[in-house]
C-alpha positions in Angstrom: -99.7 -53.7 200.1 -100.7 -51.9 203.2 -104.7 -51.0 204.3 -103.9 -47.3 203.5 -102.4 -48.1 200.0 -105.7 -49.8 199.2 -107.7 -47.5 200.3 -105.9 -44.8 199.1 -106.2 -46.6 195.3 -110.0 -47.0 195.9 -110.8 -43.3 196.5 -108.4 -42.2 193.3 -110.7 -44.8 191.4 -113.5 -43.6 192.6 -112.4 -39.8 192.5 -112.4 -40.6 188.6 -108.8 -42.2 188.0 -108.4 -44.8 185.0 -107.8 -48.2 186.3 -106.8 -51.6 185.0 -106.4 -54.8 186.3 -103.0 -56.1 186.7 -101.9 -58.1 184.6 -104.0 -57.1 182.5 -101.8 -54.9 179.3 -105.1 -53.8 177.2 -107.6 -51.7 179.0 -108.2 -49.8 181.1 -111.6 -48.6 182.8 -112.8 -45.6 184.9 -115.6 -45.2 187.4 -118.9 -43.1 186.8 -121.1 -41.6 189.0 -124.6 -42.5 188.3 -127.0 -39.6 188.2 -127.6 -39.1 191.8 -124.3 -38.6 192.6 -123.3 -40.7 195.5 -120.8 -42.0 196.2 -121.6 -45.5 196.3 -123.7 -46.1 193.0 -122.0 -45.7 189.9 -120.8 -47.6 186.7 -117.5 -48.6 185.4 -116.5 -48.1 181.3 -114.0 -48.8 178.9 -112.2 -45.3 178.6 -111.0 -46.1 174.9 -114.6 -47.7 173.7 -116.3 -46.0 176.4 -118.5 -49.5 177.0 -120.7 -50.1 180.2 -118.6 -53.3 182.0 -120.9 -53.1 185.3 -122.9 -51.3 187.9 -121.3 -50.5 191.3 -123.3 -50.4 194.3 -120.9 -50.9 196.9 -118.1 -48.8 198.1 -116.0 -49.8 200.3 -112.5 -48.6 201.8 -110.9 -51.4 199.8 -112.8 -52.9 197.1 -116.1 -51.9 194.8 -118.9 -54.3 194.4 -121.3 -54.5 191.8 -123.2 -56.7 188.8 -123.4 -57.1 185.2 -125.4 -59.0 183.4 -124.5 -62.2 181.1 -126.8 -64.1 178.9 -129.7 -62.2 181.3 -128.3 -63.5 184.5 -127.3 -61.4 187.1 -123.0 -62.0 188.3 -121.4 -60.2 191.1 -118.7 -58.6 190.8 -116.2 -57.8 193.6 -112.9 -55.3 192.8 -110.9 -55.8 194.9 -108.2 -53.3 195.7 -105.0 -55.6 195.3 -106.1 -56.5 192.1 -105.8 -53.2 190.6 -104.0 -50.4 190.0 -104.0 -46.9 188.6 -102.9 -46.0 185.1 
């Protein structure tokens, strides 16, 4: 997969295109803007249950960063481009 296909994937997600990780048959997720609108803060959710899955405060040209939080402990989360693709 070529730079440009990755970034290209990463502005669809983030443009509001459903997602899912590959190999990966179940769900699928799309990005939200959180309410200030940026660019680079923003939330990922089931689109059947609509469930939060994690905060995104990183955008990069080929892969999202974020958090969630398990048990009350803070994990990163990094998306990265390669590992995904549009639905």
């Amino acid at each position: 997969m070529t730079k440009q296909e990755r970034k290209s994937i990463i502005t669809a997600i983030v443009n509001g295109n459903e997602f899912k990780l590959k190999n990966h048959f179940r769900d699928c997720y799309t990005y939200k803007f959180t309410a200030n609108k940026t660019k680079d803060s923003g939330y990922i959710v089931n689109s059947t249950t609509n469930q939060y899955q994690g905060n995104i405060d990183k955008v990069g040209r080929v892969r999202l960063s974020g958090y969630s939080f398990v048990m009350d402990k803070r994990v990163k989360i990094e998306l990265n481009a390669e590992m995904l693709e549009l639905v």
